[in-house]
TIVO-2410 file (N, C-alpha, C; in nm, 3 decimals):
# residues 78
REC num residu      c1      c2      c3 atome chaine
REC   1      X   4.246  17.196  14.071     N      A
REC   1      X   4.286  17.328  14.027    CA      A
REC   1      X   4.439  17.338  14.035     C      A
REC   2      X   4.493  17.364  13.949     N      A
REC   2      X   4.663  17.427  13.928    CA      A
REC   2      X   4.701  17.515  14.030     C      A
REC   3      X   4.825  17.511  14.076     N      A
REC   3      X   4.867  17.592  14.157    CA      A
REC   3      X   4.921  17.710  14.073     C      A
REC   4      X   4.889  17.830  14.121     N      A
REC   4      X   4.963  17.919  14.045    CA      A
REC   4      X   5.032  18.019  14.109     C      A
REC   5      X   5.060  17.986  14.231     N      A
REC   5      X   5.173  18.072  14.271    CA      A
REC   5      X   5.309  18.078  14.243     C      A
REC   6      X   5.337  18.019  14.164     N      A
REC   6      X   5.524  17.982  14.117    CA      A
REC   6      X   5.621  17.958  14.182     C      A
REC   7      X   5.743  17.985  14.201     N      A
REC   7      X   5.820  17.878  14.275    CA      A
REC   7      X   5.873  18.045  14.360     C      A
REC   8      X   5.899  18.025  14.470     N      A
REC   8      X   5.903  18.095  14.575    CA      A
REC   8      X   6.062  18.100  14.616     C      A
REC   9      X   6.166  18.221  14.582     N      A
REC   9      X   6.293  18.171  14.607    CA      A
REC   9      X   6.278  18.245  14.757     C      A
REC  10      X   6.439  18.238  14.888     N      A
REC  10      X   6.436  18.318  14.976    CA      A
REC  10      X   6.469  18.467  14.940     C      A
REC  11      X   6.472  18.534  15.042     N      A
REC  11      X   6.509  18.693  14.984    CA      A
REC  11      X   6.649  18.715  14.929     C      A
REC  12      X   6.711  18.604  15.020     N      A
REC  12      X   6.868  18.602  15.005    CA      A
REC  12      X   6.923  18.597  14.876     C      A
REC  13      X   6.831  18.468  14.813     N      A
REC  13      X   6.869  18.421  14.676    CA      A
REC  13      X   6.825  18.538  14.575     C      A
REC  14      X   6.712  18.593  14.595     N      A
REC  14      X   6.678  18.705  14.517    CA      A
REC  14      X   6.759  18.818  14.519     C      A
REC  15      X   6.801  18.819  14.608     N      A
REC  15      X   6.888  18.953  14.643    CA      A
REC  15      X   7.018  18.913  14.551     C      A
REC  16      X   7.068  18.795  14.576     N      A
REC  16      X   7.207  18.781  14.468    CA      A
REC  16      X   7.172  18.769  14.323     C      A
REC  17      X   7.040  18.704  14.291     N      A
REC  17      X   7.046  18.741  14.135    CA      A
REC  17      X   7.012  18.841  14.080     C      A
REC  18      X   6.963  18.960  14.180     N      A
REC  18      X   6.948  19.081  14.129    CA      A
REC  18      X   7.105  19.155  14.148     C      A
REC  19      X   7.196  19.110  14.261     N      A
REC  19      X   7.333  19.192  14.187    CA      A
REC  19      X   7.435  19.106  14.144     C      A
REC  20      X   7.380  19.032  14.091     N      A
REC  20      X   7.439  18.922  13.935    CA      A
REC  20      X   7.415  19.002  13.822     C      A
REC  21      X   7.260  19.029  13.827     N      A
REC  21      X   7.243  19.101  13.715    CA      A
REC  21      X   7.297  19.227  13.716     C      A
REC  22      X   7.281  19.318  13.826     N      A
REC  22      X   7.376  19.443  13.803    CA      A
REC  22      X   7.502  19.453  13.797     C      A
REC  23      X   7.578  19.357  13.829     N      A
REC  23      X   7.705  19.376  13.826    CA      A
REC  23      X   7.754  19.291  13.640     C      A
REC  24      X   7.688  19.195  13.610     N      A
REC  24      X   7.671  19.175  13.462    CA      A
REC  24      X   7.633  19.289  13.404     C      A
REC  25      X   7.554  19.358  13.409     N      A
REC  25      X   7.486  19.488  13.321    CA      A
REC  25      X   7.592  19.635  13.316     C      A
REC  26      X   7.709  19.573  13.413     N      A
REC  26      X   7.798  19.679  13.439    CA      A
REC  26      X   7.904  19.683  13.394     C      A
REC  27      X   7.951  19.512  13.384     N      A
REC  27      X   8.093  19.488  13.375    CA      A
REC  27      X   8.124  19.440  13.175     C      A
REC  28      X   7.970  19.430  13.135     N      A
REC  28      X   7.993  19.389  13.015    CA      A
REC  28      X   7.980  19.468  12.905     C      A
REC  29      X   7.896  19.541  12.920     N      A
REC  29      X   7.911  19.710  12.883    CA      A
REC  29      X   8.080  19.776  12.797     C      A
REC  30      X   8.117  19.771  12.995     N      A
REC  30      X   8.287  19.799  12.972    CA      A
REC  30      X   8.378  19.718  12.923     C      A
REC  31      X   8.361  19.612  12.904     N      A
REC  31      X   8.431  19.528  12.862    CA      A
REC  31      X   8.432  19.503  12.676     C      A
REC  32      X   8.287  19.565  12.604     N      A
REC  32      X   8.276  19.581  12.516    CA      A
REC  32      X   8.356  19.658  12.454     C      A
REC  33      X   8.326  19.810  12.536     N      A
REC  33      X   8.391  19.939  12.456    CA      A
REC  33      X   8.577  19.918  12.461     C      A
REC  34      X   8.612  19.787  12.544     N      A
REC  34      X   8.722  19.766  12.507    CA      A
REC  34      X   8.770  19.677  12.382     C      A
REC  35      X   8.645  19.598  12.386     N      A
REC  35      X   8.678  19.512  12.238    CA      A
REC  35      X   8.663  19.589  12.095     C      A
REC  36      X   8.579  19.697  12.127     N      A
REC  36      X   8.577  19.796  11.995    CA      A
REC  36      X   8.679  19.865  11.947     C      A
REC  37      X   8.723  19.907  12.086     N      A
REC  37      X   8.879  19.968  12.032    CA      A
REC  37      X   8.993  19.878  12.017     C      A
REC  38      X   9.002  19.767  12.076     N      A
REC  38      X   9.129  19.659  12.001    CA      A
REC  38      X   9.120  19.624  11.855     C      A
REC  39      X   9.276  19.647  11.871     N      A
REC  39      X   9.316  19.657  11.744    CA      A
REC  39      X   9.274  19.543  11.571     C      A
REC  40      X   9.234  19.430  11.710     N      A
REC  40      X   9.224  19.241  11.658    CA      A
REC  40      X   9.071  19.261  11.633     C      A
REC  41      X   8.977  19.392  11.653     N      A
REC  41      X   8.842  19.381  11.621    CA      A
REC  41      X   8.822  19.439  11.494     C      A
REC  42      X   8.907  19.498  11.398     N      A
REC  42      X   8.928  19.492  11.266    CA      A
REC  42      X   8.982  19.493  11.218     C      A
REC  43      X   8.975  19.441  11.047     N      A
REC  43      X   9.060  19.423  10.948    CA      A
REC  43      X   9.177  19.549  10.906     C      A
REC  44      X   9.212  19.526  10.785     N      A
REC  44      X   9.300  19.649  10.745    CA      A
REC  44      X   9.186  19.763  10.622     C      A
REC  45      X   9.075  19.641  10.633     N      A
REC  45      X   8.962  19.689  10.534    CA      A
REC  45      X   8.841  19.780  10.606     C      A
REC  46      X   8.841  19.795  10.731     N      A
REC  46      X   8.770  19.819  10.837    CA      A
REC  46      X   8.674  19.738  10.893     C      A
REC  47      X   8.656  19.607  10.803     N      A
REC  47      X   8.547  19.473  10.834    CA      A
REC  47      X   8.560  19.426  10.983     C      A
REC  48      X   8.452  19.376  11.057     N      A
REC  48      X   8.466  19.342  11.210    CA      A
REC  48      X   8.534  19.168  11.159     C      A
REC  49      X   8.623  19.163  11.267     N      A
REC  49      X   8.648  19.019  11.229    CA      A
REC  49      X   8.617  18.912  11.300     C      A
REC  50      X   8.667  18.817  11.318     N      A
REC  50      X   8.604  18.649  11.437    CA      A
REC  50      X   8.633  18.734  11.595     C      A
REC  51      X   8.783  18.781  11.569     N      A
REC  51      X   8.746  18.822  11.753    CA      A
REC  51      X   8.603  18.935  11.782     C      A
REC  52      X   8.630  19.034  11.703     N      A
REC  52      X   8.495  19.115  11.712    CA      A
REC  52      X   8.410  19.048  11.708     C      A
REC  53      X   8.331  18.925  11.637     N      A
REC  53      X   8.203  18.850  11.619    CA      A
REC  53      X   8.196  18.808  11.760     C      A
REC  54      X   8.343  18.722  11.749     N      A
REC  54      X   8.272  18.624  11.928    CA      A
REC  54      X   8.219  18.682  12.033     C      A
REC  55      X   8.321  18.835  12.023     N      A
REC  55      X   8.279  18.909  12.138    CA      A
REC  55      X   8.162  18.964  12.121     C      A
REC  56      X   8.094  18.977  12.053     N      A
REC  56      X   7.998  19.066  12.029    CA      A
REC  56      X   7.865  18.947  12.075     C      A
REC  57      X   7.873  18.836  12.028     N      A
REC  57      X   7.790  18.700  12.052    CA      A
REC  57      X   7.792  18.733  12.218     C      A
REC  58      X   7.926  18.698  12.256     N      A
REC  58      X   7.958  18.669  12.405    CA      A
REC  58      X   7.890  18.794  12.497     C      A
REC  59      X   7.920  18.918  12.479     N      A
REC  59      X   7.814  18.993  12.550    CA      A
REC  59      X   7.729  18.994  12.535     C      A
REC  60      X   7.668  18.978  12.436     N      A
REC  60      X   7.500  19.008  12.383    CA      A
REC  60      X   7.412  18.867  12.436     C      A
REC  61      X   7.478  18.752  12.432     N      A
REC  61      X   7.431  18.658  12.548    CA      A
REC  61      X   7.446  18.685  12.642     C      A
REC  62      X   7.552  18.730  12.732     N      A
REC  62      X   7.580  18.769  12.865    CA      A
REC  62      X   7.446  18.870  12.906     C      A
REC  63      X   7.474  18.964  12.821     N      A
REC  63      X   7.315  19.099  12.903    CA      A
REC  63      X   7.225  19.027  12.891     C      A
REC  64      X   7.149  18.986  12.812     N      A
REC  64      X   7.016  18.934  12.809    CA      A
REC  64      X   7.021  18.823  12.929     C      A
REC  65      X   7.116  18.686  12.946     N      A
REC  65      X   7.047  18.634  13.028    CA      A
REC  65      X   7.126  18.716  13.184     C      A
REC  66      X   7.177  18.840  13.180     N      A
REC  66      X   7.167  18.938  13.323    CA      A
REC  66      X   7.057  19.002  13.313     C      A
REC  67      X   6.983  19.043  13.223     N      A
REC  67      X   6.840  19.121  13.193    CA      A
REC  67      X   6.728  18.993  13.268     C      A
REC  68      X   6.766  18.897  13.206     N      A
REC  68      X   6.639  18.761  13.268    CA      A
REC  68      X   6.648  18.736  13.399     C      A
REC  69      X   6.803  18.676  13.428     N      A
REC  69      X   6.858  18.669  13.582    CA      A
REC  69      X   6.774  18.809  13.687     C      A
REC  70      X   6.812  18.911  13.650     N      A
REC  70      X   6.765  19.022  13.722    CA      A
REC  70      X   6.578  19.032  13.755     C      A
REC  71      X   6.539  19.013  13.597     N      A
REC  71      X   6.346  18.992  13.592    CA      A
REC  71      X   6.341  18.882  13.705     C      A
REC  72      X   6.393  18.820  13.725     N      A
REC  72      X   6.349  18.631  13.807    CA      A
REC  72      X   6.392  18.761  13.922     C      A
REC  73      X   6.531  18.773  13.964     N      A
REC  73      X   6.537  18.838  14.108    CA      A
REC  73      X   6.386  18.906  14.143     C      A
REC  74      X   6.394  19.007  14.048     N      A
REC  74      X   6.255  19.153  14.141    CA      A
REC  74      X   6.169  19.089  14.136     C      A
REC  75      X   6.110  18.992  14.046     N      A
REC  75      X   5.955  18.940  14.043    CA      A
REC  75      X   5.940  18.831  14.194     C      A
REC  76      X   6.062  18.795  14.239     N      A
REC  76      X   6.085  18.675  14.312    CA      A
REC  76      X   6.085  18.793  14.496     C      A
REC  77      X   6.124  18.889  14.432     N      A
REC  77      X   6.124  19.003  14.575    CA      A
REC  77      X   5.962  19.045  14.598     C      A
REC  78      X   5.855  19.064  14.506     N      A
REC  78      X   5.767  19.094  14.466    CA      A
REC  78      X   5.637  19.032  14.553     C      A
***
């Protein structure tokens, strides 16, 4: 029979990837509404340009794997 209890972290470790994830879910947020308003996040046409794209890539990977990081913390407190 399979084991199915999953991998068992300490509380300690759970405890830091749950404020990995909150402090990611906090800091990238703000860091956005600053790339929206720089000046280098659009054209003269109003089009978003490469710095707006990367950044927009770069947080939107960042939350999700702080959204996953955080699911692994509570399920791992659980």
């Amino acid at each position: 029979m399979a084991d199915t209890r999953g991998v068992e972290l300490p509380v300690v470790a759970s405890l830091v990837l749950v404020v990995a994830a909150v402090w990611n879910l906090v800091v990238w947020p703000q860091f956005w509404r600053r790339v929206t308003k720089d000046p280098r996040a659009r054209d003269d046409a109003g089009r978003p340009t490469r710095f707006y794209t990367v950044h927009a890539v770069l947080v939107g990977v960042s939350v999700v794997l702080a959204v996953l990081v955080g699911v692994v913390g509570v399920l791992a407190l659980v």
